[in-house]
NUMIPA-777330 format. One record per atom (N, C-alpha, C): residue number from 1; atom name; x, y, z. Coordinates in Angstrom, 2 decimals. Example, Ala and Ser with C-alpha at 12.3 -4.5 7.8 and 13.67 -1.06 7.14 Angstrom:
BEGIN
<marti i="1" at="N" x="13.19" y="-5.69" z="7.80"/>
<marti i="1" at="CA" x="12.30" y="-4.50" z="7.80"/>
<marti i="1" at="C" x="13.20" y="-3.30" z="7.80"/>
<marti i="2" at="N" x="12.85" y="-2.25" z="7.08"/>
<marti i="2" at="CA" x="13.67" y="-1.06" z="7.14"/>
<marti i="2" at="C" x="12.90" y="0.03" z="7.87"/>
# end
This chain:
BEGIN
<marti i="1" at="N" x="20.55" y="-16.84" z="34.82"/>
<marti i="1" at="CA" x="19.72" y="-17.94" z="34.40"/>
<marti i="1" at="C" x="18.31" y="-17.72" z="34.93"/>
<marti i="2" at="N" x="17.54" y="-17.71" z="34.14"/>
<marti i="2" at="CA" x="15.93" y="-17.44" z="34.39"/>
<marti i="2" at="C" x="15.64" y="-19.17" z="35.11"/>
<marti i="3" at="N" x="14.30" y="-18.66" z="36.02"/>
<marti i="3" at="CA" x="14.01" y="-19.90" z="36.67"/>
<marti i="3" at="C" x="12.73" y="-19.66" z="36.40"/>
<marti i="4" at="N" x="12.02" y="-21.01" z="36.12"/>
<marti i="4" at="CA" x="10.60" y="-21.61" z="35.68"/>
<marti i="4" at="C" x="10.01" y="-21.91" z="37.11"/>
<marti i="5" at="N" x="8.50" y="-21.34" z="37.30"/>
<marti i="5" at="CA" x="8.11" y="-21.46" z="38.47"/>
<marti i="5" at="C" x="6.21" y="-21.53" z="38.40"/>
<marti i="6" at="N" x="5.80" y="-22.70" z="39.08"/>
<marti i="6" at="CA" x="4.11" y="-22.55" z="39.37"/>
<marti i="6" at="C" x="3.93" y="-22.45" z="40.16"/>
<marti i="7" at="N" x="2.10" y="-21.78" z="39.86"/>
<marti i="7" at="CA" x="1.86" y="-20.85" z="40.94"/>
<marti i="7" at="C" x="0.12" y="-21.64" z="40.78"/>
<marti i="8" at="N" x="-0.31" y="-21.26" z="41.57"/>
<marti i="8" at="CA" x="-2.16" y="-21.22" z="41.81"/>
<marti i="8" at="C" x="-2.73" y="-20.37" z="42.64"/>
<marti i="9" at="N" x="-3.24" y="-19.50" z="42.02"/>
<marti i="9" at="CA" x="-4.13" y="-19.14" z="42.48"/>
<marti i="9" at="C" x="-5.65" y="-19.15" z="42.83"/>
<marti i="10" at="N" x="-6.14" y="-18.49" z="43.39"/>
<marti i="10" at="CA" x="-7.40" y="-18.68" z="44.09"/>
<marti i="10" at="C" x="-8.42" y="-16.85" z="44.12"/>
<marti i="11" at="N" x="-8.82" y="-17.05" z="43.58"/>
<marti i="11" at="CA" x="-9.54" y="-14.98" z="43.09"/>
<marti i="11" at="C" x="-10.78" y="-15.07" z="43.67"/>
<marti i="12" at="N" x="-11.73" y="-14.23" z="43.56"/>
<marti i="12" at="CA" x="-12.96" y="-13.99" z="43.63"/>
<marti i="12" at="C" x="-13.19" y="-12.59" z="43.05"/>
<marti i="13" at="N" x="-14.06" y="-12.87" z="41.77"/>
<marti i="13" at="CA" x="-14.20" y="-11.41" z="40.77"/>
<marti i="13" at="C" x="-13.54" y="-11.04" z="39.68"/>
<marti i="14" at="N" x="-12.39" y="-12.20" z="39.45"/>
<marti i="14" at="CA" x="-11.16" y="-11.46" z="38.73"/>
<marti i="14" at="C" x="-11.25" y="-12.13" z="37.61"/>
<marti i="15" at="N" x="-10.71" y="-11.44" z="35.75"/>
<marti i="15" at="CA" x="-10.74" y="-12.53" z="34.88"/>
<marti i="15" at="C" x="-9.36" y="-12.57" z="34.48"/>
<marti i="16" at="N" x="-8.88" y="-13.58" z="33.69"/>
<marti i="16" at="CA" x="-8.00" y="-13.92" z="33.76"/>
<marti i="16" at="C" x="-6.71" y="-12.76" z="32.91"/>
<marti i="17" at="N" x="-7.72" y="-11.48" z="31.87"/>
<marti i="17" at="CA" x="-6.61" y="-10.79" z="31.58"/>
<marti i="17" at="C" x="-6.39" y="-9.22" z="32.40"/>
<marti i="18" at="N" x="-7.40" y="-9.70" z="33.24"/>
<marti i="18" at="CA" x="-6.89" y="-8.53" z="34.62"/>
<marti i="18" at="C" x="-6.01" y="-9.53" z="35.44"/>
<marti i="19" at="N" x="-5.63" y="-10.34" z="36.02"/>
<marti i="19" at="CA" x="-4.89" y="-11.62" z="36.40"/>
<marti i="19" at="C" x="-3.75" y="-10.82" z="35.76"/>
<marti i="20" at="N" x="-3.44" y="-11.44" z="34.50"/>
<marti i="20" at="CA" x="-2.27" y="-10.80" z="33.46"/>
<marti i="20" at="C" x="-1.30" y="-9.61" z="33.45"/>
<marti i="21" at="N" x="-2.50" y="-8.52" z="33.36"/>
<marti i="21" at="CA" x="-2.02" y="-7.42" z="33.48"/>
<marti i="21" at="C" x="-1.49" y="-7.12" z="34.78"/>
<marti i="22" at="N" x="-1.96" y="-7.68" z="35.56"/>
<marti i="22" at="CA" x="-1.66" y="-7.13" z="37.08"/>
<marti i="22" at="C" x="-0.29" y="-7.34" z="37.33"/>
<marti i="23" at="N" x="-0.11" y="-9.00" z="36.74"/>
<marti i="23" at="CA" x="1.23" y="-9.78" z="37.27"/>
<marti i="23" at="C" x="2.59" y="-9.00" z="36.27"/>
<marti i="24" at="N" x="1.78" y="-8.66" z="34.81"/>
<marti i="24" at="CA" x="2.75" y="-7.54" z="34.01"/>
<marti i="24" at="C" x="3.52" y="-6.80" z="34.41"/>
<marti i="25" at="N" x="2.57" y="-6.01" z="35.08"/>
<marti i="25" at="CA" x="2.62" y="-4.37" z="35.97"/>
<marti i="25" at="C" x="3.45" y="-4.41" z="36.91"/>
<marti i="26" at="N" x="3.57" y="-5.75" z="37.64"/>
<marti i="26" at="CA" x="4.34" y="-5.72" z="39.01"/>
<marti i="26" at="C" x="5.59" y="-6.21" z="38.33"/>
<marti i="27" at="N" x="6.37" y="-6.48" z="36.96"/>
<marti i="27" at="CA" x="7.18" y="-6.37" z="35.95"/>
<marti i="27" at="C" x="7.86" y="-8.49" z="36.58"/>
<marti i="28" at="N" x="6.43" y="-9.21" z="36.35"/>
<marti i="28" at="CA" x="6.59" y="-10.70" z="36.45"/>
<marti i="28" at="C" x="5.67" y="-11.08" z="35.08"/>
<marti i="29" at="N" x="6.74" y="-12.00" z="34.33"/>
<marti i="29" at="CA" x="6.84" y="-12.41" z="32.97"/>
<marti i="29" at="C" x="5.72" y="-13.25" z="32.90"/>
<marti i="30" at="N" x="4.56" y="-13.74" z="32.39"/>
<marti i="30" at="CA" x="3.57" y="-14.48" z="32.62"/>
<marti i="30" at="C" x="3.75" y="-15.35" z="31.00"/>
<marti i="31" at="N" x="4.10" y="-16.91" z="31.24"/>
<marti i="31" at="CA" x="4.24" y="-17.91" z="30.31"/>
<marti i="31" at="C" x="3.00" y="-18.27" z="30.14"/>
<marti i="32" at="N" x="1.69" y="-18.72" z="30.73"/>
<marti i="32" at="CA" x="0.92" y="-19.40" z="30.41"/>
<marti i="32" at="C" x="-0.28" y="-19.18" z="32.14"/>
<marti i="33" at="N" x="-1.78" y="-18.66" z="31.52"/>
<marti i="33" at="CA" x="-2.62" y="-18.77" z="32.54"/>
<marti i="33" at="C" x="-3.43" y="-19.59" z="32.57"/>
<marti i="34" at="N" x="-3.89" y="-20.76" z="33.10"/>
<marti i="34" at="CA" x="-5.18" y="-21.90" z="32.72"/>
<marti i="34" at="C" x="-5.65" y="-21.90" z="33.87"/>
<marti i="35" at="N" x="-7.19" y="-21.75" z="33.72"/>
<marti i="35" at="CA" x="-8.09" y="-22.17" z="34.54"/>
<marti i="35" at="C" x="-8.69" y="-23.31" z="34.39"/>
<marti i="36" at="N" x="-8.50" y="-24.03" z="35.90"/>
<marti i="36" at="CA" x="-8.65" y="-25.22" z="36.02"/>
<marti i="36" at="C" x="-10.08" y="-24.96" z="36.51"/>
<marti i="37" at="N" x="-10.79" y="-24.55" z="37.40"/>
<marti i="37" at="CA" x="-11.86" y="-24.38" z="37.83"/>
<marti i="37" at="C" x="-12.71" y="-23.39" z="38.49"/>
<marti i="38" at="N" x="-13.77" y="-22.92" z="37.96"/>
<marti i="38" at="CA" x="-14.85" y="-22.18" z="38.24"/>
<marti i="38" at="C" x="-16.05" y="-22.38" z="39.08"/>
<marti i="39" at="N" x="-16.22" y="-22.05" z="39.52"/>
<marti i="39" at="CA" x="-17.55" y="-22.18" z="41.19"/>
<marti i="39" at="C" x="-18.73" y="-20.43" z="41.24"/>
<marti i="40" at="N" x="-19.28" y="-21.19" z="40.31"/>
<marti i="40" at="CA" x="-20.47" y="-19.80" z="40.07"/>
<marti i="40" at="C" x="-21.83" y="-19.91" z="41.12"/>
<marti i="41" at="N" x="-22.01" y="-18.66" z="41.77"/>
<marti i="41" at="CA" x="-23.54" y="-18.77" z="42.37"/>
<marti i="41" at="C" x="-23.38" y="-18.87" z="44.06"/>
<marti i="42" at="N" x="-21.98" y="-19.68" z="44.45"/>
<marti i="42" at="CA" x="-22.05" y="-19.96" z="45.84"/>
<marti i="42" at="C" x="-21.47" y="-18.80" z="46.69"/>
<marti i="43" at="N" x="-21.78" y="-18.54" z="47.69"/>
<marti i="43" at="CA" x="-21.70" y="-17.85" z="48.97"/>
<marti i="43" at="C" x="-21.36" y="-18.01" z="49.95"/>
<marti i="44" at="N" x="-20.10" y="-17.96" z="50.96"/>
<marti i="44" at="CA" x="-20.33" y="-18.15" z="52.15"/>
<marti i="44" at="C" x="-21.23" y="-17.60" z="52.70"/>
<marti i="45" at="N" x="-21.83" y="-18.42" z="53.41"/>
<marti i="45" at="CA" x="-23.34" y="-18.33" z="54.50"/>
<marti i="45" at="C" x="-22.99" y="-18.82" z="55.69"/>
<marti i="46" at="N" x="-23.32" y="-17.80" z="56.58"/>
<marti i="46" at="CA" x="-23.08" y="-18.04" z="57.93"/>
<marti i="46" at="C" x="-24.20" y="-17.80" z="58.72"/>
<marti i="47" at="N" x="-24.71" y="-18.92" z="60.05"/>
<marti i="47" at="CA" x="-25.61" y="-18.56" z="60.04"/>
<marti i="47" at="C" x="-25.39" y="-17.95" z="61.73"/>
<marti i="48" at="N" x="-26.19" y="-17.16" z="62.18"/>
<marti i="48" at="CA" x="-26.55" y="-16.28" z="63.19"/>
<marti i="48" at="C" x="-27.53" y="-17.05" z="64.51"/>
<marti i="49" at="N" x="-26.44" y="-17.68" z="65.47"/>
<marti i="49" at="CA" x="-27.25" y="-17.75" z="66.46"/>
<marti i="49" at="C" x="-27.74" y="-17.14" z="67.63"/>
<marti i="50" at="N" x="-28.67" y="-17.36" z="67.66"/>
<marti i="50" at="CA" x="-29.90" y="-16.13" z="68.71"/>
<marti i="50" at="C" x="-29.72" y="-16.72" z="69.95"/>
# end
């Protein structure tokens, strides 16, 4: 009996049919990918005390 399972992830760089392929490759069946949210431009910044 196959079991139904969610997942979330969290990337930096990645699109969603390299996502795909990857999870393919490692021979895990992929039903459905949605991105819920995108965060363009930001950086962790740390700052340096002297």
């Amino acid at each position: 009996m196959a079991t139904n399972s969610n997942f979330m992830l969290k990337v930096t760089d990645a699109k969603l049919p390299d996502i795909q392929k990857a999870l393919q490759q490692a021979g895990i069946k992929v039903r459905t990918i949605i991105e819920v949210f995108k965060e363009e431009g930001k950086e962790d910044k740390t700052e340096e005390v002297k």
